[in-house]
NULONU-205425 format. One record per residue (C-alpha): x, y, z. Coordinates in nm, 3 decimals. Example, Ala and Ser with C-alpha at 12.3 -4.5 7.8 and 13.67 -1.06 7.14 Angstrom:
BEGIN
REC, 1.230, -0.450, 0.780
REC, 1.367, -0.106, 0.714
! end
This chain:
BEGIN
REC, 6.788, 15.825, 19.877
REC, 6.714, 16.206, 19.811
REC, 6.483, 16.395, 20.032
REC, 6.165, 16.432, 19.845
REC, 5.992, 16.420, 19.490
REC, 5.819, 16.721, 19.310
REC, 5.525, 16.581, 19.094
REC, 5.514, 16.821, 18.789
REC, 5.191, 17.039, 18.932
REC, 5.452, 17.084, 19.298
REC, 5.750, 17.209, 19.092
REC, 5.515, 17.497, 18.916
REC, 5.523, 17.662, 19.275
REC, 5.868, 17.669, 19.328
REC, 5.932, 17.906, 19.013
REC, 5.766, 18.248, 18.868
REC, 5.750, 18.100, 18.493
REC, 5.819, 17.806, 18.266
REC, 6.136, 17.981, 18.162
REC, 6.314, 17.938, 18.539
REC, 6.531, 17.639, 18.522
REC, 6.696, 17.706, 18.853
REC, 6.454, 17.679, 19.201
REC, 6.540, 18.067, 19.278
REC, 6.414, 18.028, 19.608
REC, 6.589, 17.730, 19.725
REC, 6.914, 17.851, 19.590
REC, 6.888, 18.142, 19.782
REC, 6.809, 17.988, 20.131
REC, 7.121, 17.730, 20.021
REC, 7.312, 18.034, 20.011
REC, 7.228, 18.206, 20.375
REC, 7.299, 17.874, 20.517
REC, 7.588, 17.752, 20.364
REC, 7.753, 18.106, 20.402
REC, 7.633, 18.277, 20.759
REC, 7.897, 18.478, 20.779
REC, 7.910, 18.620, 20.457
REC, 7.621, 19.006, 20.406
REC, 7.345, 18.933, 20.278
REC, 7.394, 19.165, 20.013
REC, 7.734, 18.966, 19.884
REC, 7.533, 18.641, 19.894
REC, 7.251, 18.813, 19.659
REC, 7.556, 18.940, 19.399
REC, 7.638, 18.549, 19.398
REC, 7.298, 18.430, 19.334
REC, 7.269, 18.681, 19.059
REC, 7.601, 18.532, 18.895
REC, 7.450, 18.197, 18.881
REC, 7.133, 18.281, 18.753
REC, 7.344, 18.477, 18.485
REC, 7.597, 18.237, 18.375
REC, 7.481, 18.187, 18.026
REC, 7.747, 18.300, 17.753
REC, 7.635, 18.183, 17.372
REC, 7.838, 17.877, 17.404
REC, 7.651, 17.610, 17.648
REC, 7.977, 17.428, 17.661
REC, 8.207, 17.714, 17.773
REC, 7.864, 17.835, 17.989
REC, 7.868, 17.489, 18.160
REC, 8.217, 17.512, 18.269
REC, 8.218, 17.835, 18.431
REC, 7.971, 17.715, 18.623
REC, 8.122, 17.428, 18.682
REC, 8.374, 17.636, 18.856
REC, 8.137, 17.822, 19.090
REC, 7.991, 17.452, 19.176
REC, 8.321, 17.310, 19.252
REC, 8.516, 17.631, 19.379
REC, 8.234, 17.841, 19.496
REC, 8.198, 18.236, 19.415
REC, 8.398, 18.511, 19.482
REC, 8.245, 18.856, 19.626
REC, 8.382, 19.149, 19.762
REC, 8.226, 19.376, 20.038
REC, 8.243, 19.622, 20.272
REC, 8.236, 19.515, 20.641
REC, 8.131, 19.789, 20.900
REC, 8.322, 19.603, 21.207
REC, 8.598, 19.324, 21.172
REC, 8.430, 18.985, 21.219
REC, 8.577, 18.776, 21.493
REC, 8.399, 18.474, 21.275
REC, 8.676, 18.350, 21.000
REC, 8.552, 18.283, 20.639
REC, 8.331, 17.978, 20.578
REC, 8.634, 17.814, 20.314
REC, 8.938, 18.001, 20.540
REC, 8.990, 18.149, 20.169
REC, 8.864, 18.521, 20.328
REC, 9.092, 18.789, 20.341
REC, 9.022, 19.200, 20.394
REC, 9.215, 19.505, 20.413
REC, 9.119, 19.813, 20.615
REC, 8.918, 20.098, 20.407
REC, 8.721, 20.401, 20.588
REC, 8.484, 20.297, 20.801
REC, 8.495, 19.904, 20.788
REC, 8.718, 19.646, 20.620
REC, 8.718, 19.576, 20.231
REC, 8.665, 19.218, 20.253
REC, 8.718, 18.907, 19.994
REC, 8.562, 18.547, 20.033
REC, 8.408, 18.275, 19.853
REC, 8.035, 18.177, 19.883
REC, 7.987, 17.866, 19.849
REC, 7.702, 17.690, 19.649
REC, 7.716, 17.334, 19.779
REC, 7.813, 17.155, 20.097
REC, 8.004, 16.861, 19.987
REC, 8.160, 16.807, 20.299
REC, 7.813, 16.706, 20.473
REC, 7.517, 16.566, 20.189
REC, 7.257, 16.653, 20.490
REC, 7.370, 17.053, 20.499
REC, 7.200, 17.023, 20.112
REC, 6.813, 17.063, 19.948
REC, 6.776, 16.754, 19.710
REC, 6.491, 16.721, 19.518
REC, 6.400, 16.516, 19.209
REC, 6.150, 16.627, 18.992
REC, 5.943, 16.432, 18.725
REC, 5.816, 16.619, 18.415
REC, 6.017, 16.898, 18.449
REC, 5.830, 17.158, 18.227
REC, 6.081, 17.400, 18.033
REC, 5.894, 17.679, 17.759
REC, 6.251, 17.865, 17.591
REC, 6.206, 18.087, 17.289
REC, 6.516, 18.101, 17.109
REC, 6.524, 18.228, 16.736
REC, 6.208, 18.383, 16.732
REC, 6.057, 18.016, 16.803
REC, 5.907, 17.890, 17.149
REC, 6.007, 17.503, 17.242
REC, 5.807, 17.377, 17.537
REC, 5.984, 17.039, 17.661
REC, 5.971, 16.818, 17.938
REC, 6.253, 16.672, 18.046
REC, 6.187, 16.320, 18.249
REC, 6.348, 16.361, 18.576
REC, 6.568, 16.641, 18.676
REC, 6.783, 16.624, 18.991
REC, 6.846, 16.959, 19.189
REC, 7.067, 16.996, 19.479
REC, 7.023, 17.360, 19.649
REC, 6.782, 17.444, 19.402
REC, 7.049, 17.326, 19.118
REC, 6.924, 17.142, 18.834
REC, 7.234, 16.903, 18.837
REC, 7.118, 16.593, 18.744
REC, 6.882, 16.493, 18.399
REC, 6.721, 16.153, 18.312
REC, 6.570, 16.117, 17.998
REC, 6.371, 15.752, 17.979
REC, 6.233, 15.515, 17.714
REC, 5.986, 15.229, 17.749
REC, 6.167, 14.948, 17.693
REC, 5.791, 14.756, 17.607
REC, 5.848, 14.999, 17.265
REC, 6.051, 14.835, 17.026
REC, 6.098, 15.154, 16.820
REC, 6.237, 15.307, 17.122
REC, 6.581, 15.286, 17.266
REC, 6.811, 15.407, 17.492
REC, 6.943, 15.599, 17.178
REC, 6.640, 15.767, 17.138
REC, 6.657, 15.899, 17.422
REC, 6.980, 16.020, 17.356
REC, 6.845, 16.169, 17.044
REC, 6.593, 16.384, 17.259
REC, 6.890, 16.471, 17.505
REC, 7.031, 16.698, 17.152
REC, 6.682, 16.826, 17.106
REC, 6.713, 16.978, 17.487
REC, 7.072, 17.110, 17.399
REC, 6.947, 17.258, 17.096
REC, 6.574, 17.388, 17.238
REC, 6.587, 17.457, 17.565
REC, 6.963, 17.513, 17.629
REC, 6.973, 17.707, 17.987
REC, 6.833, 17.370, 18.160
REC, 7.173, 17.211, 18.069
REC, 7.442, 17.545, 18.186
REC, 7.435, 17.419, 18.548
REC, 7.388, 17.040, 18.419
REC, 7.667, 16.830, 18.613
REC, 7.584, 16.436, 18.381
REC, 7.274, 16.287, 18.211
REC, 7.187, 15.949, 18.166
REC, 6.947, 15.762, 17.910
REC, 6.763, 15.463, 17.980
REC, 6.493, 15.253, 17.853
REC, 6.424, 15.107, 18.176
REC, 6.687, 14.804, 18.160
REC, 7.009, 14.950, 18.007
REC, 7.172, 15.310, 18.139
REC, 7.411, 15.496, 17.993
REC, 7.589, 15.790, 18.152
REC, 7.767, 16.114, 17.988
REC, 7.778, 16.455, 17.991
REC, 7.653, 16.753, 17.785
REC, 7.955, 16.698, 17.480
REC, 7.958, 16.362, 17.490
REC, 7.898, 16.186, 17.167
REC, 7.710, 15.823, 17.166
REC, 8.006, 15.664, 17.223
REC, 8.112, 15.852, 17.547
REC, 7.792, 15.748, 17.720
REC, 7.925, 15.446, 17.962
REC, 7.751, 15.201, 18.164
REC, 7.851, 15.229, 18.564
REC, 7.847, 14.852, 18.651
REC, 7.925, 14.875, 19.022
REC, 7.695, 15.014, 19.314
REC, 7.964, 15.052, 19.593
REC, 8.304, 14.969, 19.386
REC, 8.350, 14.649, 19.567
REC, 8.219, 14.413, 19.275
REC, 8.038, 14.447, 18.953
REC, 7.677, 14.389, 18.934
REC, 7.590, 14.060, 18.856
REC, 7.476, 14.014, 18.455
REC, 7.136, 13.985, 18.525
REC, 7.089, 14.299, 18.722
REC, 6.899, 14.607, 18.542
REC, 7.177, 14.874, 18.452
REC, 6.960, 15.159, 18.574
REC, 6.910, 15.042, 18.923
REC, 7.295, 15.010, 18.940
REC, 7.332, 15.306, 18.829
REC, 7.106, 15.500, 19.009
REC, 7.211, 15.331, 19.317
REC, 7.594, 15.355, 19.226
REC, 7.582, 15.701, 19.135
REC, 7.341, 15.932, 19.273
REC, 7.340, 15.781, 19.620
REC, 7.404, 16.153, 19.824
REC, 7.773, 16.118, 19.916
REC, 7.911, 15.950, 19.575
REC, 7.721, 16.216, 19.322
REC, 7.913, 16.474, 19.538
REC, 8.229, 16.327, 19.511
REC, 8.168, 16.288, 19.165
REC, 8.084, 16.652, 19.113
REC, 8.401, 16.810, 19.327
REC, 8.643, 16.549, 19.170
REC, 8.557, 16.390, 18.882
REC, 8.477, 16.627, 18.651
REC, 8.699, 16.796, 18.385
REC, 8.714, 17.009, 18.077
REC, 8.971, 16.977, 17.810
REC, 8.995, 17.159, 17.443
REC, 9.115, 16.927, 17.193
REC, 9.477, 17.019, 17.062
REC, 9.353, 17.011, 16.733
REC, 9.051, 17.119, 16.693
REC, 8.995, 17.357, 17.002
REC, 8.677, 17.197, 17.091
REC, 8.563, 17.181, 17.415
REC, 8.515, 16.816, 17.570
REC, 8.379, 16.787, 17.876
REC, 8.497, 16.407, 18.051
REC, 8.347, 16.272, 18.356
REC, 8.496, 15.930, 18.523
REC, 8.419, 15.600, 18.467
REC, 8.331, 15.381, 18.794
REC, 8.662, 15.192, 18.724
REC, 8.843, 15.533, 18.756
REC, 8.635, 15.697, 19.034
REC, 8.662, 15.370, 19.274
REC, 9.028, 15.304, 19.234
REC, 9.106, 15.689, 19.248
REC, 8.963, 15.731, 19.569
REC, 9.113, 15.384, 19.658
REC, 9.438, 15.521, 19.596
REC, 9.408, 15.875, 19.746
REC, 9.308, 15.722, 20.073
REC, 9.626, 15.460, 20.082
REC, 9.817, 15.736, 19.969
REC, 9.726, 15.950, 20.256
REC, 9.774, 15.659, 20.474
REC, 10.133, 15.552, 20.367
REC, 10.235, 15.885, 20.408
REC, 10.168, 15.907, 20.763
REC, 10.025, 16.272, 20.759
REC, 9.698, 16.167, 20.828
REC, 9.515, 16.224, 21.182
REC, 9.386, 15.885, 21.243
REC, 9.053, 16.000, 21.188
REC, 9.111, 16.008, 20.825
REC, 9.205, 15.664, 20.787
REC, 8.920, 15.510, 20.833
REC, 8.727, 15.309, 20.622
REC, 8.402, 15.487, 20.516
REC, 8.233, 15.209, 20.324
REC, 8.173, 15.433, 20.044
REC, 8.498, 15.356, 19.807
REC, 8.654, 15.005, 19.753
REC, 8.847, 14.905, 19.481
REC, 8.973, 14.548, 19.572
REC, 9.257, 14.667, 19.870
REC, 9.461, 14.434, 20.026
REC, 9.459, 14.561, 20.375
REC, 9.660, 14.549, 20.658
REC, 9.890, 14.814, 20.588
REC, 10.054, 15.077, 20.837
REC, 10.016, 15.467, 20.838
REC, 10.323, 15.629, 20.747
REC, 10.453, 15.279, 20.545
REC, 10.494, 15.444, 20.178
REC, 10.393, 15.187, 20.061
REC, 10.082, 15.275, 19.859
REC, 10.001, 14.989, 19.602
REC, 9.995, 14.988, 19.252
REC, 9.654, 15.096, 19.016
REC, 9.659, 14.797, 18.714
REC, 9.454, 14.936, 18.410
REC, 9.396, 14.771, 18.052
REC, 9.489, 14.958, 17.745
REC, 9.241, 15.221, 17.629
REC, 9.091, 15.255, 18.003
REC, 9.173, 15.596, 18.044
REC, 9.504, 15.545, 18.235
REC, 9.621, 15.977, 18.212
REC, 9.257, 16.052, 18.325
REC, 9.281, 15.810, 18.631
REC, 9.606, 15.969, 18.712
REC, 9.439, 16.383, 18.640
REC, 9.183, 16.277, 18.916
REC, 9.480, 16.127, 19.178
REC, 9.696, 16.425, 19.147
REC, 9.406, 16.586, 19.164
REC, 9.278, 16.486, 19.464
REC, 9.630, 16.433, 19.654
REC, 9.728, 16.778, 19.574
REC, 9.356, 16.915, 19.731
REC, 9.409, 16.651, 19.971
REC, 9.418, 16.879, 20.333
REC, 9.614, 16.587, 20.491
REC, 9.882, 16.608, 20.238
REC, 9.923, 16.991, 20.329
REC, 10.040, 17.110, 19.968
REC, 10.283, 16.777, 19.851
REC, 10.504, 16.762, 19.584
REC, 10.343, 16.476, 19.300
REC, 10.627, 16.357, 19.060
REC, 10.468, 16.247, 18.725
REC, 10.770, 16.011, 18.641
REC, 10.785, 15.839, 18.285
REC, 11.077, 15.626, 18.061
REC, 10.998, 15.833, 17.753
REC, 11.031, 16.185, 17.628
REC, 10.725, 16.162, 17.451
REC, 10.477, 16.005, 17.724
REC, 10.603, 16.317, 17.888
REC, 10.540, 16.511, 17.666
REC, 10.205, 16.354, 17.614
REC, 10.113, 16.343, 17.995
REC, 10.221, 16.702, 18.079
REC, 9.998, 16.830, 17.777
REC, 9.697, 16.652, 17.897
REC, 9.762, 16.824, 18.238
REC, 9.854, 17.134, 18.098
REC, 9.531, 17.149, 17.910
REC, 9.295, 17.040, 18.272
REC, 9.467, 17.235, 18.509
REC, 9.171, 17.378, 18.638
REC, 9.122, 17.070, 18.828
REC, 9.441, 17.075, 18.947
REC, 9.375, 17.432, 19.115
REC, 9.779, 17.543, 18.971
REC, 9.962, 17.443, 18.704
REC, 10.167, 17.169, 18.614
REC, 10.578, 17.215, 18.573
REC, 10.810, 17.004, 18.350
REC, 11.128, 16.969, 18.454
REC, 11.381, 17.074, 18.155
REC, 11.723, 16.885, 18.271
REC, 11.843, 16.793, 18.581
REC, 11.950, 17.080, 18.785
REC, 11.570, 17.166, 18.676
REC, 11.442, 16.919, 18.841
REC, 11.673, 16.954, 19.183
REC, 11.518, 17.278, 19.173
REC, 11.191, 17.213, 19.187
REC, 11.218, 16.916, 19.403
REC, 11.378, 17.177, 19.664
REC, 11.120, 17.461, 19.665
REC, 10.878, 17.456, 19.959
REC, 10.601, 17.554, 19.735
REC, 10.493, 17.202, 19.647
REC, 10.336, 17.134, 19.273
REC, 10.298, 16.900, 19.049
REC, 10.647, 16.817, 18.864
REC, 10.695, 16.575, 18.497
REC, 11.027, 16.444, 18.469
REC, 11.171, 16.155, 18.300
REC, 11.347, 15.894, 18.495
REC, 11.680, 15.952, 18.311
REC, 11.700, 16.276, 18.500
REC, 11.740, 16.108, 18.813
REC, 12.044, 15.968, 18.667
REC, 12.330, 16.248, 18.729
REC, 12.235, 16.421, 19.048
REC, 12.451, 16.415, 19.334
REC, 12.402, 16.049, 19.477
REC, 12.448, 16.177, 19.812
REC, 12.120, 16.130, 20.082
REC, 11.855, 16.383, 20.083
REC, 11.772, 16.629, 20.331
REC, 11.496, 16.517, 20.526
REC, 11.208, 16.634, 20.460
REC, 11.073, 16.928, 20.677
REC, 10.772, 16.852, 20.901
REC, 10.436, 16.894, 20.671
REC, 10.585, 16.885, 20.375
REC, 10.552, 16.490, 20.157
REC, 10.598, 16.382, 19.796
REC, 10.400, 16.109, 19.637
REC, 10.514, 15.991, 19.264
! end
């Protein structure tokens, strides 16, 4: 459940004008709490970046601030004393420089370590007056979600008792936002459409087709036939933790080979459940994990067969049909294992039987390494490959299995303590 509901007449007070998408003032408190030891003047340069995102693309907009969501913002500044506290992401660093320290850290705009640390709010009615091309559009989106004064989240809603309209028309009125009242949807993370029964879920470039059902609530089973799409959906997605999870590691950005368009994919249920599913037997066959992070949390389940022992390798097998988005599900896993602070900085071997699924595979990567947070190496022949096995550096490595073939046979080192590979 989120914390509260604005009626449309509540949300007026929490903005200047019509024309604020973004609750200023909620944002900023976000900001001095998330980031205490950060000056107050750095956290107001990184509220000012937010509210001034907006490039004249919306798609390339939305994914830089994607990257301030998901990586948080970096500031510089000038700190009169060294601070005995340490940065709020241990990403700070600072360099002596007259009378203080120059200092570098991130601010970060969302907790997604604890949902409670966070300002949700849903608002219904969410007036938005935008004059673009010499024309003002006054819209009002159904139900907007904001997190920290974010507008993340955007319903749009049909009555389902109106047979002229459809979850497609409210699709249809989704474009008329893009087009009308565009700097609602820079900091929008998914929308849905719904006529009350059926939900569909996608995100700001996704055509018809790309807007999904989510048929599961907690991953364990699908809903049962008769249940109404937009409960499970509501329930399956926005409950606090899963909508943050969602946000930090589900969501991508690729430009078509092609055509250079700019797609941006969020994951099915199928692949968020049995991602996480896998990331957390990962962890656990690797033995690197404090027992602490072994446990089961009762958010993610994907059909497990327990019973199986830390530090095992063995990690289980992810079966998908054809067409299911197979190099996606395996983005988010190296993804996440490579992030993953029990794994501290693995080695992932992307290992195929063909050149070209290499190929393929490393060019999908190549093209979403933001996500990955480096990029992705393929191995050119075998001594290649020894070498980058070897380095200390970790990474994520493509190889074909051929290449295994001719190196020495004899045993490998053993690893050094901290250091894993999972393939």
């Amino acid at each position: 459940r989120f914390a509260r509901t604005l009626t449309p007449a509540l949300s007026q007070k929490e903005r200047e004008s019509y024309g604020e998408v973004v609750l200023v003032r909620r944002l900023r408190e976000a900001i001095r709490r998330l980031n205490p030891a950060i000056p107050e003047e750095a956290r107001e340069e990184a509220l000012r970046k937010v509210l001034r995102v907006g490039t004249p693309s919306l798609t390339q907009t939305n994914r830089a601030f994607h990257r301030m969501l998901r990586d948080g913002i970096p500031v510089e500044f000038i700190q009169p004393e060294p601070s005995p506290q340490p940065s709020p992401t241990g990403r700070g660093r600072s360099e002596a420089e007259g009378e203080g320290q120059r200092r570098w850290d991130i601010v970060r705009l969302v907790d997604f370590g604890d949902v409670r640390a966070n300002d949700w709010f849903v608002v219904n009615q969410f007036t938005v007056i935008e004059t673009s091309s010499g024309a003002q559009h006054n819209r009002r989106p159904d139900i907007v979600v904001f997190v920290n004064g974010l507008p993340l989240g955007l319903i749009e809603l049909k009555n389902a008792a109106d047979e002229d309209a459809t979850i497609w028309s409210a699709y249809a009125q989704l474009q008329t936002y893009k087009a009308e009242i565009a700097p609602l949807l820079h900091y929008n993370a998914l929308m849905v459409v719904s006529d009350g029964l059926q939900a569909r879920m996608g995100s700001v470039t996704a055509s018809q087709e790309w807007f999904k059902v989510w048929r599961t609530i907690d991953g364990r089973h699908d809903a049962p036939p008769q249940s109404l799409e937009l409960e499970v959906l509501i329930k399956g997605v926005f409950e606090r933790q899963r909508f943050l999870d969602l946000l930090q590691h589900f969501i991508v950005f690729e430009e078509d080979p092609d055509s250079g368009a700019l797609h941006k994919i969020i994951a099915g249920y199928h692949q968020f459940h049995a991602v996480n599913a896998a990331v957390e037997e990962t962890v656990r066959a690797s033995g690197m994990a404090d027992s602490n992070l072994l446990r089961d949390v009762g958010n993610y389940w994907a059909g497990r067969m327990h019973g199986g022992q830390p530090g095992d390798r063995r990690a289980g097998v992810v079966w998908h049909t054809q067409g299911s988005g197979k190099s996606f599900s395996m983005l988010f896993f190296a993804a996440r294992v490579v992030r993953h602070p029990a794994m501290q900085n693995p080695t992932l071997v992307v290992l195929t039987d063909r050149n070209d699924l290499d190929d393929q595979l490393f060019g999908q990567f190549q093209r979403c390494h933001d996500i990955l947070g480096q990029m992705p190496v393929q191995a050119g022949g075998r001594e290649d490959l020894r070498s980058l096995l070897n380095r200390a550096s970790g990474g994520v490595v493509f190889t074909t299995i051929h290449k295994f073939a001719a190196l020495t046979p004899s045993p490998p080192a053993p690893l050094p303590a901290g250091e894993g590979f999972a393939a």
